[in-house]
C-alpha positions as CSV (number, residue, x, y, z in Angstrom):
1,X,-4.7,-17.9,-17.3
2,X,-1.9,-19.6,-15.1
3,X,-4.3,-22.5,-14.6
4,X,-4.5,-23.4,-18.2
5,X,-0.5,-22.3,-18.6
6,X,1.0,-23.4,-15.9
7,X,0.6,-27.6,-17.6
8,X,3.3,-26.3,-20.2
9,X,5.1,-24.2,-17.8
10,X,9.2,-25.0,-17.5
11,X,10.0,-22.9,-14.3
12,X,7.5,-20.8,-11.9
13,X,8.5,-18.9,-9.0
14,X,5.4,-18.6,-6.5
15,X,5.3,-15.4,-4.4
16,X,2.3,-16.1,-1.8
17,X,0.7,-14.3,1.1
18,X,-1.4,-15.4,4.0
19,X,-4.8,-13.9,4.9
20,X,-7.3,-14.6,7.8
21,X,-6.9,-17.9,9.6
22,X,-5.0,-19.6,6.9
23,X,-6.9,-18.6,3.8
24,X,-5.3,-17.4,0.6
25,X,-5.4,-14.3,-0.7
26,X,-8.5,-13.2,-2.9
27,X,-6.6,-13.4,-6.1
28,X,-5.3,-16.6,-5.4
29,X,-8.6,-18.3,-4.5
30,X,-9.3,-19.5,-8.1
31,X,-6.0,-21.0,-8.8
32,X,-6.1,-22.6,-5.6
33,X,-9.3,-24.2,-5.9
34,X,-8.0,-25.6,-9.4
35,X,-4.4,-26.6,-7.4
36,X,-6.4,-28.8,-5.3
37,X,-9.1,-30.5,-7.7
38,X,-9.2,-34.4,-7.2
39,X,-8.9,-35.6,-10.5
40,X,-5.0,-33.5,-11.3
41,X,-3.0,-36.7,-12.1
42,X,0.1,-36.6,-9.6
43,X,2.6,-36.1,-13.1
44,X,0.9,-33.6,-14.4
45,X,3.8,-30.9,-13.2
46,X,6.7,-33.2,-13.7
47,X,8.6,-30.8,-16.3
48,X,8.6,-27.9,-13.8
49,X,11.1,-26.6,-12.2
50,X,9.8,-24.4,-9.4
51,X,10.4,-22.1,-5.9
52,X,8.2,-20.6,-3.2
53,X,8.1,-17.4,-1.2
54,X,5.8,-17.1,1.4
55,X,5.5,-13.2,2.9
56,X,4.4,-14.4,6.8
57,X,4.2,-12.9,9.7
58,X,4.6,-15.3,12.6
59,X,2.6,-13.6,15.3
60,X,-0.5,-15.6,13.3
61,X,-1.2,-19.6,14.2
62,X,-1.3,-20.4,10.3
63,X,2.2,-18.6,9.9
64,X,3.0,-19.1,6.2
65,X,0.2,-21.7,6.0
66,X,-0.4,-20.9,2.2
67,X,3.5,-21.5,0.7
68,X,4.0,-24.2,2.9
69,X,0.7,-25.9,1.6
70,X,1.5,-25.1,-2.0
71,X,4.9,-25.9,-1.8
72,X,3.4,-29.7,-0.8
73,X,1.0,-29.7,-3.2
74,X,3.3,-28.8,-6.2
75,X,5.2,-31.0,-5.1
76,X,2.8,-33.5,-5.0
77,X,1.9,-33.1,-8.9
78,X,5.4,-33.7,-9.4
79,X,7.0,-30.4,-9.5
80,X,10.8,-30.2,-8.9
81,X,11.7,-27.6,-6.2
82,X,14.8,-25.2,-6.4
83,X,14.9,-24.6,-2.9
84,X,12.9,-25.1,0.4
85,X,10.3,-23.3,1.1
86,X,11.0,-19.5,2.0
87,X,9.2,-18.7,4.9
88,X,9.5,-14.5,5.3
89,X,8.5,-13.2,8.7
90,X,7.0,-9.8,8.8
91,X,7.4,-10.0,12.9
92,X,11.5,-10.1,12.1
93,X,13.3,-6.9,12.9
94,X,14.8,-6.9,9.6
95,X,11.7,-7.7,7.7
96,X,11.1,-10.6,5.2
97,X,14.3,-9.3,3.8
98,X,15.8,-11.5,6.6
99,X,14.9,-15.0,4.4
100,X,14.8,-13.1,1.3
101,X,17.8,-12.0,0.8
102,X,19.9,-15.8,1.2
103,X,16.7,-17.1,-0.5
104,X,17.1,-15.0,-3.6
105,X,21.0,-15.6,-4.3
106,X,20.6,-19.4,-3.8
107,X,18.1,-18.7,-6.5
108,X,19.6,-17.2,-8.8
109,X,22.6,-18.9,-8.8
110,X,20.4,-22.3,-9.1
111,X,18.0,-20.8,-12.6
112,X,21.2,-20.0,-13.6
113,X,22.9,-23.2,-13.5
114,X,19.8,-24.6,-15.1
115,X,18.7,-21.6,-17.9
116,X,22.2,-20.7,-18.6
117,X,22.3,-17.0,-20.7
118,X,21.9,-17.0,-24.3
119,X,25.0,-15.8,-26.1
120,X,25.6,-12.0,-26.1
121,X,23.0,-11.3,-23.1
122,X,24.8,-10.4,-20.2
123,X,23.5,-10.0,-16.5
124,X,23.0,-6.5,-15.9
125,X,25.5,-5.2,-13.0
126,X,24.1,-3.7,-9.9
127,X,26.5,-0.8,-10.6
128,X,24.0,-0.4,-13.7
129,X,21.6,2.7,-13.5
130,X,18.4,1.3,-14.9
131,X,16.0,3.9,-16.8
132,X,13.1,5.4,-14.9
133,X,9.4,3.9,-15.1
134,X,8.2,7.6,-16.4
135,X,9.6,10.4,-17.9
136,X,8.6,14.3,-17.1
137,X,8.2,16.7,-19.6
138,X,7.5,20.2,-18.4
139,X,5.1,22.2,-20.2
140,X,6.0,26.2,-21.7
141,X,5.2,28.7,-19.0
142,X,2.7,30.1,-20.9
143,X,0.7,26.8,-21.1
144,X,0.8,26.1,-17.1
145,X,-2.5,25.4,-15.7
146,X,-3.6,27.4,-12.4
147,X,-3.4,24.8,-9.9
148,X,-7.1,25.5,-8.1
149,X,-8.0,23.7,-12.0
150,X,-5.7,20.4,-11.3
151,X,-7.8,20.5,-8.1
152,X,-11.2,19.9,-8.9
153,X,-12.1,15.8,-8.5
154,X,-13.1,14.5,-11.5
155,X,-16.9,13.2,-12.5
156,X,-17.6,10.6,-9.9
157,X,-17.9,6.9,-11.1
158,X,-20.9,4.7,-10.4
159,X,-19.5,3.0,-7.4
160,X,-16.1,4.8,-5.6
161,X,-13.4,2.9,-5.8
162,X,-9.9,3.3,-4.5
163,X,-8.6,4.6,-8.4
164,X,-11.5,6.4,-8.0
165,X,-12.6,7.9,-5.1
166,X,-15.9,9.9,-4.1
167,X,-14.8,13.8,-3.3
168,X,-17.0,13.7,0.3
169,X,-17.4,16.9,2.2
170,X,-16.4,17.1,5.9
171,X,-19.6,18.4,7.5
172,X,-18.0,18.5,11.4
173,X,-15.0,17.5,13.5
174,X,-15.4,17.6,16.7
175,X,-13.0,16.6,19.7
176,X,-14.9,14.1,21.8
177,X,-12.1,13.9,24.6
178,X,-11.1,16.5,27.5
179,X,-8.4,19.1,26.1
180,X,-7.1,17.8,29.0
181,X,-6.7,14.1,27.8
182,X,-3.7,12.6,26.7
183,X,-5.6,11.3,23.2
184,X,-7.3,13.6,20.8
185,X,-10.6,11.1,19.6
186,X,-12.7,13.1,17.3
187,X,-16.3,11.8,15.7
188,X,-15.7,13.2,11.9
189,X,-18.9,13.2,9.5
190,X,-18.9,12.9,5.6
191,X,-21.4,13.9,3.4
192,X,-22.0,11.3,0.7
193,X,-24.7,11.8,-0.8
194,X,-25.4,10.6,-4.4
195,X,-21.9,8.7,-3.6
196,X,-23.4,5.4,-4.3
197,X,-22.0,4.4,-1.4
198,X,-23.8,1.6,0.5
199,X,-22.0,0.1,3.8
200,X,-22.9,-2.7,6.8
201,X,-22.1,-2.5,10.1
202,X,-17.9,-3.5,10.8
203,X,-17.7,-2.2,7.2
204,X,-14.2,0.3,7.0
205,X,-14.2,3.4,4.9
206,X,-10.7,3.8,3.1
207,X,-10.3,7.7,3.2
208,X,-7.2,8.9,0.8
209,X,-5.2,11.7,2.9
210,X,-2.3,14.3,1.4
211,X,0.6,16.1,2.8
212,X,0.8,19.1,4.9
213,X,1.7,21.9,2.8
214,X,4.7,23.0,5.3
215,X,6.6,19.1,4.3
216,X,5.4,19.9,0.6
217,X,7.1,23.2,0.7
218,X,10.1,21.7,2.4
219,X,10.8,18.5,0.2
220,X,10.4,21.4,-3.0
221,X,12.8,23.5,-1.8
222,X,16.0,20.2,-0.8
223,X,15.3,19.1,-4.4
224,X,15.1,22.5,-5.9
225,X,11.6,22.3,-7.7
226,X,9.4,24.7,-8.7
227,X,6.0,23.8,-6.8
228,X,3.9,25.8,-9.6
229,X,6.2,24.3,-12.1
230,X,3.5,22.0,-14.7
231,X,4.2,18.8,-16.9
232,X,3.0,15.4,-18.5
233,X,4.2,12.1,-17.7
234,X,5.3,10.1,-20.4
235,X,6.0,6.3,-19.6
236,X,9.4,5.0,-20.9
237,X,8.1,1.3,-21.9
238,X,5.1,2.1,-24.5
239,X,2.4,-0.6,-22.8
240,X,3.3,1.0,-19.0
241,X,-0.4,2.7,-18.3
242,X,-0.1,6.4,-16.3
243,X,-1.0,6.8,-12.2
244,X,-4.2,6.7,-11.8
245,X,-4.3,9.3,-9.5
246,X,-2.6,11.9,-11.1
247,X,-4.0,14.2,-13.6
248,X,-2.3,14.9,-17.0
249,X,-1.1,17.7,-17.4
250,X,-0.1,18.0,-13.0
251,X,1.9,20.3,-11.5
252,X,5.2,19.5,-8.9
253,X,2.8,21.1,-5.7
254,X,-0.1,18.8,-7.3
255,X,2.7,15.4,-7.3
256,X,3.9,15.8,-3.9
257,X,1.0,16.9,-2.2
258,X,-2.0,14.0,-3.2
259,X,0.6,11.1,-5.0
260,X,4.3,11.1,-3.0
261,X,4.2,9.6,-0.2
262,X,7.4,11.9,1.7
263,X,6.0,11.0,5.6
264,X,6.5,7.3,5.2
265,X,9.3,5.5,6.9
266,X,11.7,4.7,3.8
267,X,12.2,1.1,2.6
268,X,15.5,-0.1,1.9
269,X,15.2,0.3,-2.1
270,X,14.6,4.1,-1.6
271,X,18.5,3.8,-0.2
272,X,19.5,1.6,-3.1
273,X,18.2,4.0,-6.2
274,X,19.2,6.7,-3.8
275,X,22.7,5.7,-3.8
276,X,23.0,6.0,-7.8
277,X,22.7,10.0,-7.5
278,X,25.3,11.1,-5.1
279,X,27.7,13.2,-6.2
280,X,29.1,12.5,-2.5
281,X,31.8,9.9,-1.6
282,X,30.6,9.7,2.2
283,X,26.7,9.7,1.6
284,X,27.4,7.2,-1.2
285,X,29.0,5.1,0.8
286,X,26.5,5.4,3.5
287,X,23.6,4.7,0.9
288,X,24.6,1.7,-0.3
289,X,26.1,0.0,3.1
290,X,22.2,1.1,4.0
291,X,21.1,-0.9,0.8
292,X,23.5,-4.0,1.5
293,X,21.9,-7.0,2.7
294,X,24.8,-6.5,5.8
295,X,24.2,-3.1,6.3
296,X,20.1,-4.1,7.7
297,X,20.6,-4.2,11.4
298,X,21.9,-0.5,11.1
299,X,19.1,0.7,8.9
300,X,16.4,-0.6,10.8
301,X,18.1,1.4,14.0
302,X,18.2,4.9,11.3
303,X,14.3,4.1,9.9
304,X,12.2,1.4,11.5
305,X,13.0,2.2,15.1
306,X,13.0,5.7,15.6
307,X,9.8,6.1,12.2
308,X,12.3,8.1,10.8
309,X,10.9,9.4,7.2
310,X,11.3,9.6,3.6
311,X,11.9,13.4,3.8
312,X,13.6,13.1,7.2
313,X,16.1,11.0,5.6
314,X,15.9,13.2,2.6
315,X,17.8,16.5,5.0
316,X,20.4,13.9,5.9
317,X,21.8,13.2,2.5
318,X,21.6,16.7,1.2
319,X,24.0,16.3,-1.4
320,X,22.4,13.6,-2.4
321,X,19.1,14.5,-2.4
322,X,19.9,18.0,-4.8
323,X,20.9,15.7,-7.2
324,X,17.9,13.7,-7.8
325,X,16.6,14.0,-11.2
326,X,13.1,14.8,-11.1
327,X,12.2,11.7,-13.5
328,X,13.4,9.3,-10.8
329,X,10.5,10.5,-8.0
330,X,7.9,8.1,-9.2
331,X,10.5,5.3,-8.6
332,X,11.6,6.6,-5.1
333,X,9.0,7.1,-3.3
334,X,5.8,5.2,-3.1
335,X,2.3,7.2,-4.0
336,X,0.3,8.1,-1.0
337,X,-2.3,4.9,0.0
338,X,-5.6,5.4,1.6
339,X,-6.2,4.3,4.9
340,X,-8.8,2.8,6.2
341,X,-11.2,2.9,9.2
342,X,-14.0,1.7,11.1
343,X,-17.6,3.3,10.1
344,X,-19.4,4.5,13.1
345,X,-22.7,5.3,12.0
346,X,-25.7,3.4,10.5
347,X,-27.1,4.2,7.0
348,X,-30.7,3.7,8.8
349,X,-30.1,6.5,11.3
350,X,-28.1,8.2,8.7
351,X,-28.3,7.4,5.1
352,X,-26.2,10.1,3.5
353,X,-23.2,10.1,6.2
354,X,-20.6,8.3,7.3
355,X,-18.9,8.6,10.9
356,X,-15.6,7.8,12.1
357,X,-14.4,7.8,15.2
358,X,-10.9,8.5,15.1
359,X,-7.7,9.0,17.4
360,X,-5.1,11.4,15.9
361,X,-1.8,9.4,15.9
362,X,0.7,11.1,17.8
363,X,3.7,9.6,19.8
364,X,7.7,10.2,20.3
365,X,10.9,8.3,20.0
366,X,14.4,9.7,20.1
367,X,13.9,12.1,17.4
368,X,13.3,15.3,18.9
369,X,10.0,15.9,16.5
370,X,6.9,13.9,17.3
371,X,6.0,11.3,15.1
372,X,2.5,11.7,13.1
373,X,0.1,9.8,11.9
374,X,-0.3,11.2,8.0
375,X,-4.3,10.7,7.9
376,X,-5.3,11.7,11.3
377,X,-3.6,14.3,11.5
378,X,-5.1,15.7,7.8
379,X,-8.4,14.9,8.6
380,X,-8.2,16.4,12.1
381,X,-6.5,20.1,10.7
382,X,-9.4,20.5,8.2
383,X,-11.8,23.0,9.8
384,X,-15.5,22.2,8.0
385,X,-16.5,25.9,9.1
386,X,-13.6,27.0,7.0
387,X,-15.2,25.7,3.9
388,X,-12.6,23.1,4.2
């Protein structure tokens, strides 16, 4: 589609990743391979107007290797570039927001010197409060569903996909270090049979974790919900398409325990929407200096250093945080992503299991509690015997 489009095109911003040793991501690889035919004639992008962003991290040889190469080559066909190339640097303490943030208001301020506004359209403020992506309507008491029913996984597809996922049963967990050891490694077996699932050796298994129902309890009670409490989502734009992973009708226990991601650290957006519900001059103020593009050094000593998360940072701002309206939570805080790791068994030896061998994620920094790896520490509570 942007291959045959991109000819009539008047002004393209490119937002680029690296993979591998240089390579360009998979969903790239077929515009790329057009980018680079022979036979392009060198005006054939002359009437656009166009900027890159590459999202790096410089701890690689090929840093940035794909913007940098398109940014030539669109150049080449006779593109005219905005800016440089952006070069974002995941190894940066403040991120790619380091470059992006310059990047992005030379940007704007150069599309709109060249696309001027129509007349009557204004640019919306950043004081603005824009609408949520989904809306929740909660269902008459007498029509709530028992949650044990929101449960059950649905009918497996032909071939588990990450939308999709295969409901496997633990069939052991067993510690394979010394109590005495300062890592907990366990060997963890699934069954999967009539999964579908076929694997190679250095093949990963992505496994899709959920929250401990002590933080579930905990981010229900600062936000005042009702955990048994059940209701349909309703998108706000009619051609937005529902989560995946949520069933419809759900319930608040069901949301926060398989979809909200509350244990990650919080990204500086969270801060941003977050600042648009206080009802609290000092936490409002601290929100959006934490959401400022000057305010980064001292948000990445509040988050990134210490893994501070989402419903860490929730206790902090409770004024804040009572306030949120329930709507808003699918824009907050990011769903819950599987995580992936290495099989350690053969489907030769074992052709309806997969092993891992994994090491439950534990360490400290200077916040009194222990910081946790979400998956590991899931996977290594559930108790097979237990009918887990």
């Amino acid at each position: 589609c942007l291959q045959a489009n991109l000819i009539n095109e008047l002004l393209v911003v490119f937002v680029c990743a690296t993979t591998g040793q240089g390579d360009p991501p998979d969903n790239m690889k077929m515009f790329w391979r057009f980018l680079f035919r022979k036979n392009l004639p060198p005006s054939s992008l002359c009437q656009l107007d166009y900027a890159v962003l590459g999202l790096g991290d410089s701890s690689y040889p090929k840093f940035n290797f794909v913007a940098k190469k398109l940014h030539k080559r669109v150049l080449q066909l006779g593109g005219n570039p905005l800016l440089p190339v952006a070069l974002g640097d995941d190894q940066h303490d403040l991120g790619p927001d380091a470059v992006v943030d310059p990047w992005l208001l030379a940007l704007w301020d150069k599309i709109l010197a060249l696309y001027p506004l129509p007349p009557g359209l204004e640019i919306i403020s950043p004081d603005v409060r824009l609408p949520p992506k989904y809306t929740l309507h909660y269902l008459a008491e007498d029509s709530q569903h028992p949650d044990g029913g929101l449960l059950q996984p649905t009918a497996p597809r032909a071939v588990p996909s990450e939308l999709h996922p295969f409901p496997a049963r633990m069939v052991s967990n067993q510690r394979v270090t010394a109590e005495s050891h300062f890592q907990d490694v366990r060997l963890i077996e699934f069954d999967v049979a009539a999964s579908g699932i076929t694997f190679n050796a250095g093949d990963v298994v992505m496994i899709q974790p959920q929250n401990c129902p002590e933080d579930v309890q905990q981010f229900c009670q600062l936000l005042r919900l009702d955990p048994d409490k059940c209701f349909v989502l309703k998108p706000t734009e009619p051609d937005t398409s529902l989560p995946a992973l949520l069933p419809q009708p759900c319930t608040i226990r069901y949301l926060v325990t398989h979809y909200l991601d509350i244990s990650c650290v919080p990204r500086r957006s969270f801060f941003e929407l977050l600042s648009y519900f206080s009802t609290n001059e000092l936490e409002r103020e601290k929100l959006q200096e934490f959401s400022s593009a000057q305010g980064q050094e001292e948000l990445y000593s509040y988050c990134n250093r210490p893994r501070r998360t989402t419903l860490e940072a929730l206790w902090d701002f409770p004024h804040t945080t009572c306030a949120i309206p329930p709507d808003y939570l699918l824009d907050l805080i990011p769903r819950i992503r599987p995580r992936a790791f290495s099989i350690a068994s053969s489907m030769l030896a074992h052709p309806d299991r997969i092993q891992i061998l994994m090491a439950v994620v534990r360490y400290k920094t200077r916040l009194s509690k222990p910081r946790r790896g979400l998956c590991s520490t899931w996977l290594a509570s559930l108790n097979p015997e237990q009918g887990n």
